[in-house]
N, C-alpha and C positions, 0 to 999 in steps of 0.2 A: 817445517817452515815457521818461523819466526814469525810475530804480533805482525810489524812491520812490512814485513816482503807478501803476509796475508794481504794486508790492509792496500799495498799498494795493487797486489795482484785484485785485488777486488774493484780498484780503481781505473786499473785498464779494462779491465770487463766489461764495466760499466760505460766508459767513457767508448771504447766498440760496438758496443749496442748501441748508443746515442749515435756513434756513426755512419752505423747502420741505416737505421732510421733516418734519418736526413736524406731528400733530395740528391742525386749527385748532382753536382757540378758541372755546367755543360761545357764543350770548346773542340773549338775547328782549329787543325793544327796546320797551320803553312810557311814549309820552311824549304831549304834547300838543300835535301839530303843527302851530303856526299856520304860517301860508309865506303868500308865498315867501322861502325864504331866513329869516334870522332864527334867533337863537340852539336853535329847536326843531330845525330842519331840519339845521342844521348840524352841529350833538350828531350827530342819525343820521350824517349823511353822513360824521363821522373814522368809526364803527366799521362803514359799509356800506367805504367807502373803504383800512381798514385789511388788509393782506396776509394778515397770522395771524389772522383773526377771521372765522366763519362765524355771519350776522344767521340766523336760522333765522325769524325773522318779524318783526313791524312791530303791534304792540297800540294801537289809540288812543282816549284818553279827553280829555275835555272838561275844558280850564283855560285856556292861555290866547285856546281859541278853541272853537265848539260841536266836539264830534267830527265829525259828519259835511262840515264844511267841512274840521277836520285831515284826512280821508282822503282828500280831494278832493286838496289841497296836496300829501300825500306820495306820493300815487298821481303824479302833475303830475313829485315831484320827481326817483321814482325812473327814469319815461323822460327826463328832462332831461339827466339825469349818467348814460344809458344803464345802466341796474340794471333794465331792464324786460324782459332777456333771461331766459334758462338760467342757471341755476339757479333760480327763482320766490325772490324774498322776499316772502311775501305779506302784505297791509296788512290786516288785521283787526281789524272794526269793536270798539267798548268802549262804555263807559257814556259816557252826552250827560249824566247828571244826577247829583251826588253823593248818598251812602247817603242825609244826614238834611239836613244844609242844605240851604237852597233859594235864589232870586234874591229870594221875598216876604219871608221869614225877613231876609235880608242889608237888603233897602231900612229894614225897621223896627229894624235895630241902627245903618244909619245915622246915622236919626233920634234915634237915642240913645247913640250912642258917638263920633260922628264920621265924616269922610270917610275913606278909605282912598286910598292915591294909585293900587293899579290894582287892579284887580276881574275881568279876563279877560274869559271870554266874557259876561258880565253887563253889562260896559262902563261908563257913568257910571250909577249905579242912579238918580241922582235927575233924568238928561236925557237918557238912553243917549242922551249924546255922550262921547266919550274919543278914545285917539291912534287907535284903529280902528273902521268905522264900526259900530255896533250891529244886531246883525239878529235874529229868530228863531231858535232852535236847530236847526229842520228848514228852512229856506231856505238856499238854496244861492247863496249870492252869484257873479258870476260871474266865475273867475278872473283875474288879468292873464296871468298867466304859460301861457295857455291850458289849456284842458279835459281833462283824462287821456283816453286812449282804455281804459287798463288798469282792470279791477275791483276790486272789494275783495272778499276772504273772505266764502264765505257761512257760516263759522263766528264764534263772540261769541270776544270777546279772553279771558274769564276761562276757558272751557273750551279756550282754544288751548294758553293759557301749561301748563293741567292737562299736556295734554295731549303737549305736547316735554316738559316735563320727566318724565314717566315713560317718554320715549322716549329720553331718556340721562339717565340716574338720577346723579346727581352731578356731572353735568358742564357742565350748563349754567349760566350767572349771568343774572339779571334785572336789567337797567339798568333803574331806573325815574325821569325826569327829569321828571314832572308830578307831578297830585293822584294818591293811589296807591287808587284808587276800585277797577279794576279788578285790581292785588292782593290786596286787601283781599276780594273777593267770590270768586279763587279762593284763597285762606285757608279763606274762610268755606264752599266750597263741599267740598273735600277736605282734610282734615288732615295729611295724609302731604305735601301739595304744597310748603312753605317747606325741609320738612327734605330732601326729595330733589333740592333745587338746589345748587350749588356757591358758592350766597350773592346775596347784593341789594347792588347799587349805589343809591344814592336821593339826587335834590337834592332836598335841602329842608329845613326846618329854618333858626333863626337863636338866637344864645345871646347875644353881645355885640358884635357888629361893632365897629371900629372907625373912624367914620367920622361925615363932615358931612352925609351923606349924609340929608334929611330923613324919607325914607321907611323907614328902618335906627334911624337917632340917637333917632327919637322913639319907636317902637316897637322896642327892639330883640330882643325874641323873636317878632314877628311875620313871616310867610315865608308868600307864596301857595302852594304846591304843601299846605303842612298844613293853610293858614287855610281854602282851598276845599273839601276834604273834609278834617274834622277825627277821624271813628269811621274814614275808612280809616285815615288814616294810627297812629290807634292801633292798628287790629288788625293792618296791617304790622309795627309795631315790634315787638308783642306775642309774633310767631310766631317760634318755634323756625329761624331760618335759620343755616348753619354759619357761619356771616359777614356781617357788616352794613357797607358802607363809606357812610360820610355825608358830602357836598359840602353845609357849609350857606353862609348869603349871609356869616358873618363870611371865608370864605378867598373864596367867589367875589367878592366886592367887591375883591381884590387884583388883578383880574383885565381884559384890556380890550382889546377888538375896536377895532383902529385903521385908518384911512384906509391909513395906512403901509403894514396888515399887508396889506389888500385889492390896492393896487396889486401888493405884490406875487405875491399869489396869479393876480391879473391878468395876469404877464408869462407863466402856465402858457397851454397851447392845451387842455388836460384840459376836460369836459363839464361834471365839476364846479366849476373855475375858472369858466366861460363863466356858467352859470347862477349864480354868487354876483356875480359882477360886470356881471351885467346888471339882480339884483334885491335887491341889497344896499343896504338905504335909511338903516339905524340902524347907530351905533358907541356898545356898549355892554359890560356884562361880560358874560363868558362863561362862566355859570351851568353850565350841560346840558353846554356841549361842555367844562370842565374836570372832570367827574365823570366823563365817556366815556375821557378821554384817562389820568385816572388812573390808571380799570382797565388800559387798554391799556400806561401803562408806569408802575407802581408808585411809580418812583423819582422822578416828578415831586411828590410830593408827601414836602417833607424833613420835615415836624412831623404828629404826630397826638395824638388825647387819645382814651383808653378812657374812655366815659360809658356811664350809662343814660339810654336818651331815652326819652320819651314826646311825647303835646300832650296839651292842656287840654280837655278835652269839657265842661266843663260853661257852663252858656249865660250870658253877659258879655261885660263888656269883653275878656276875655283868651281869648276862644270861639277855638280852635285857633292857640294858642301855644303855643310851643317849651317843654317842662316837661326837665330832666338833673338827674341825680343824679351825686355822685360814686362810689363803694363805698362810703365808711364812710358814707354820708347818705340811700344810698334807702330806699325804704320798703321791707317784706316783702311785696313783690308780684313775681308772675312776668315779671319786667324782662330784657329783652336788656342785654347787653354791645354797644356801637357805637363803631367806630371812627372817630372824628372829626376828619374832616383841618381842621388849621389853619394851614400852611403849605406854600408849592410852590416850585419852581424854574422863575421864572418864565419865564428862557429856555429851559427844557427844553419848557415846556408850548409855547412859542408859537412855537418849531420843527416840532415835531411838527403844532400844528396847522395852521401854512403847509404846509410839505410834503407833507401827508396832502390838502389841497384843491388843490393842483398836481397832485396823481398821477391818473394815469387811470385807469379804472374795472379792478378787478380780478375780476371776476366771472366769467373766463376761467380763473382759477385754481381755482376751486371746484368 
């Protein structure tokens, strides 16, 4: 070994043991786990995956698949990539149905505003045919990737989330990468709960993409995670949090799961490697897992804009869409301040996320 490859090797060493040493990182993960595989699964997996970060749970609520099939999938995913040991992350169930919209509501806006290019768990409203197959919300389709043998929480998501965070009062962050349904109800259940976190990550949201993109270009403040529960994601935004980070689709469409990137995740013998390249079907952007990796390392994201956000509640054409203010232009209503990332560094992000799905499971460290 050379001076050099010494000196460097002595420099991760060192910089391993500092990371050692360090607190992890705390966060309640709430998302909408379709799987296998697929940008839901993966979001989790960089921060189940990541060294400095302790998941303290797994919250799931219904978007782009009913809940009770997401828990099925991330129950499946966590013994896949071996996470189904010591320490417990446990998967805890959430709302299957948003506060006020419904699936009957959505079929007659159809009929009156147009198609939507995806609808989640609701599928094609007018032939529930779409790219996955349509089923009931409490049928349990039967997995490919086989059956969990693990459970799920016999606690509800919105009393879990209460519940770690008054068990470290400032230190936890809520990733939220779906419809924010089961924020929204513990908002609405404890008032002390937004202010005693250490702040919200949230995909979702869109203000002006830029792009050909037909589903963006033609709407472009329209975003699934707000359009599907549109009173959560208001009383999300509404609540008193120390910090708001918002991944909307104008920075995530910069963004983009390649063939390229798979192989090489591919060349890892890791659990998590084995399971993304055994059921990785779509090469698409990477919504959920650039909001994850964010938090995890700040600097991948080099632009941001302080906005007031909201969505649209009222019932139209424009029923949960993206509403920002800037300061001098919102209205005298009790408005968050949100931080709105609108650019990244794209090889920082797409390092990190190859590496982080190469690496094997660290749940030894915890």
């Amino acid at each position: 070994m050379n001076r050099l490859s010494s000196l460097l090797c002595s420099l991760l060493c060192c910089a391993t043991v500092a990371l050692a040493a360090e607190p992890k990182r705390l966060v309640v993960i709430d998302q909408d786990g379709s799987g296998p595989a697929g940008s839901n699964q993966m979001a989790m997996m960089l921060l189940l995956q990541a060294p400095q970060v302790q998941v303290l749970g797994i919250t799931m609520v219904s978007g782009n698949a009913w809940e009770p099939e997401e828990v099925q999938h991330t129950l499946r995913m966590l013994e896949l990539i071996h996470r189904a040991g010591m320490p417990e992350v446990p998967v805890v169930p959430g709302a299957v149905f948003p506060l006020v919209r419904t699936e009957e509501e959505a079929k007659i806006e159809q009929k009156l505003y147009g198609t939507l290019p995806w609808y989640g768990a609701w599928g094609d409203l007018a032939a529930h045919t779409s790219q996955q197959a349509y089923h009931p919300p409490f049928e349990l389709p039967r997995l490919v990737e086989g059956e969990p043998t693990l459970k799920p929480s016999s606690e509800d998501a919105a009393h879990f989330l209460i519940r770690q965070v008054h068990a470290h009062p400032h230190e936890v962050t809520i990733y939220a990468a779906g419809p924010l349904t089961n924020i929204a109800l513990a908002v609405s259940i404890d008032p002390q709960f937004a202010a005693l976190t250490q702040g919200i990550v949230i995909m979702g949201g869109s203000l002006s993409p830029q792009t050909s993109d037909p589903e963006f270009a033609n709407s472009p403040r329209h975003e699934f995670n707000f359009w599907f529960d549109p009173e959560a994601a208001h009383i999300t935004l509404r609540a008193h949090w120390p910090r708001i980070d918002l991944t909307t689709v104008d920075i995530s469409i910069k963004t983009m799961f390649t063939k390229e990137m798979l192989a090489e995740i591919g060349t890892s013998p890791s659990p998590a490697a084995r399971y993304l390249v055994q059921y990785t079907h779509e090469f698409y952007y990477l919504w959920d897992e650039l909001a994850a990796a964010a938090w995890l390392d700040p600097a991948i994201i080099t632009k941001e804009q302080k906005l007031y956000i909201d969505v649209d509640c009222t019932r139209g054409p424009t029923y949960g869409d993206t509403l920002s203010w800037a300061a001098a232009g919102k209205p005298p209503l009790d408005l968050q301040l949100v931080h709105v990332q609108t650019d990244l560094d794209a090889l920082r992000f797409n390092a990190m996320f190859v590496g982080l799905m190469k690496s094997a499971s660290h749940v030894t460290d915890q």
